[in-house]
C-alpha positions as CSV (number, residue, x, y, z in Angstrom):
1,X,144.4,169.7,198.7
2,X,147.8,168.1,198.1
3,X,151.1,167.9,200.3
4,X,152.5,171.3,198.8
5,X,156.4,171.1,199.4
6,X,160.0,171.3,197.9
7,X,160.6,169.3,194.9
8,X,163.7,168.1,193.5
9,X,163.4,170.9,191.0
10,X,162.6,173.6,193.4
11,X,166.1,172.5,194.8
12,X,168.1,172.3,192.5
13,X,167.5,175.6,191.8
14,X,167.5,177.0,194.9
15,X,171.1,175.4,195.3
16,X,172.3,177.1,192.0
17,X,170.6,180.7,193.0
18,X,172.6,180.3,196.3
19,X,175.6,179.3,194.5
20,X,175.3,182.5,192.0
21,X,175.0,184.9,194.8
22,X,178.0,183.5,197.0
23,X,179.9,183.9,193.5
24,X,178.6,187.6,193.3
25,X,179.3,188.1,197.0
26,X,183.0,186.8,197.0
27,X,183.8,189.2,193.9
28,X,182.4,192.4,195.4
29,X,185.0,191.5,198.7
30,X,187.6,190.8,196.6
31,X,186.6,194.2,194.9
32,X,187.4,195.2,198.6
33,X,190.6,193.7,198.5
34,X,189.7,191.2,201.0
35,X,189.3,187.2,200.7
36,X,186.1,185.6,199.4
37,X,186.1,183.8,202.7
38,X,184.6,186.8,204.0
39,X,180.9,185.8,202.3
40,X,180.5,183.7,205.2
41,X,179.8,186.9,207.7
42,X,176.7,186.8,206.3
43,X,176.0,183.5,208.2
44,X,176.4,185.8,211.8
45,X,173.3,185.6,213.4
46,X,171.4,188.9,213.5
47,X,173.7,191.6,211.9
48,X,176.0,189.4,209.5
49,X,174.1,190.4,207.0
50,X,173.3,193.5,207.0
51,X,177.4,194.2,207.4
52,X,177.8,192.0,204.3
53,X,175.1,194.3,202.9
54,X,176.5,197.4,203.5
55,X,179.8,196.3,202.9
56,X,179.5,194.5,199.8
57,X,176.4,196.4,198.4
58,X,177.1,199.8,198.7
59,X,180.7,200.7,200.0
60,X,182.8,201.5,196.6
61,X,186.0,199.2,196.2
62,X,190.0,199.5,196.2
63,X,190.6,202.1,194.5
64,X,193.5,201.3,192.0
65,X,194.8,198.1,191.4
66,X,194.5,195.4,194.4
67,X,196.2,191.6,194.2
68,X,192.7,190.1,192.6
69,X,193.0,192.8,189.6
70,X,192.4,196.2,188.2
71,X,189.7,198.6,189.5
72,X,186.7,197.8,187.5
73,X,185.9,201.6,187.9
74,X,189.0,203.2,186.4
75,X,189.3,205.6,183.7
76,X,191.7,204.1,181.6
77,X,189.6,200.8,181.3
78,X,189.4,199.7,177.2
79,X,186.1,199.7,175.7
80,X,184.7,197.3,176.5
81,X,186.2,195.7,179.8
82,X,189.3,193.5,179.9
83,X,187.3,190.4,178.9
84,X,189.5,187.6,179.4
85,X,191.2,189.1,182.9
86,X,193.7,191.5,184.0
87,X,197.2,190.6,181.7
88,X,200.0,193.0,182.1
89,X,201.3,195.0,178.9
90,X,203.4,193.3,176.4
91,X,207.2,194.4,177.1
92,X,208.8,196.6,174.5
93,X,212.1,194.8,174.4
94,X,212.8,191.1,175.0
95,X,215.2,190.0,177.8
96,X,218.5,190.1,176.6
97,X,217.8,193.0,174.0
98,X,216.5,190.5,171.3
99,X,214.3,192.0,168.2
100,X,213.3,189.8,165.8
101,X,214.4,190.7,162.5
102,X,212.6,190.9,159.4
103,X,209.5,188.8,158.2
104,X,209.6,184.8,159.1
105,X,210.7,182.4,157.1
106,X,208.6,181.0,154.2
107,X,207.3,177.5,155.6
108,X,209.4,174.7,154.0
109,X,206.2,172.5,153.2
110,X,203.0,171.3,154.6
111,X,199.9,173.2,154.4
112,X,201.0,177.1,153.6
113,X,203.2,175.6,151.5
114,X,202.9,176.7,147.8
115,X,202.1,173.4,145.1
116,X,205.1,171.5,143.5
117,X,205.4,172.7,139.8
118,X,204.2,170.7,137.5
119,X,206.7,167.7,136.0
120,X,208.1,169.0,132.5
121,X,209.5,166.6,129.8
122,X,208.7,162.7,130.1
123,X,209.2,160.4,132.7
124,X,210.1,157.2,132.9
125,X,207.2,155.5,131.9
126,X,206.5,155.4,128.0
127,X,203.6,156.8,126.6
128,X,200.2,154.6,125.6
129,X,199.5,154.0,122.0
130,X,196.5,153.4,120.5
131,X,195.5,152.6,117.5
């Protein structure tokens, strides 16, 4: 039988899988409102990790909004989730009390611009004769 042991493969993957559940890990603290610092209890020798699994695994979150973002759990959550992150609501009224006013401006040229009408009349260049 042959040297059975870790190939380059074998830890390369490992290494991502480790790296996926640290992510994992440091978003359920910050769910907790804490640092994602604290994914390194789990390295305590003999009860780090179960207190990073209890924690983490099955204690619910902030409830409310916490400084990482919204409660993933709330009510009021869109279909769908937030997507691209928590972004506050758009303000009804510019600083200053600014509206804008009316449609925008046709563009002056370029590509939405409409085409030149076409030239009417002759130009300067004399017409070819044959014959």
């Amino acid at each position: 039988m042959g040297d059975v042991g870790m190939g380059p493969f074998s830890m390369i993957a490992g290494l991502g899988g480790l790296w996926v559940a640290l992510a994992g890990q440091a978003k359920r603290w910050h769910d907790r409102d804490k640092s994602g610092w604290w994914v390194l209890v789990s390295f305590i020798p003999l009860i780090g990790w179960l207190w990073a699994f209890i924690v983490a695994g099955f204690l619910r979150g902030t409830p409310g909004y916490n400084r990482f973002g919204p409660d993933p759990l709330a009510p009021e959550l869109p279909p769908g989730g937030y997507g691209g992150g928590y972004q506050p609501p758009y303000p009804q009224q510019a600083p200053g009390g600014w509206q804008p006013q009316g449609p925008p401006p046709p563009p002056s040229g370029g590509w939405g611009a409409p085409p030149p009408p076409p030239p009417q009349g002759g130009g300067s260049v004399p017409p070819i004769r044959r014959g």
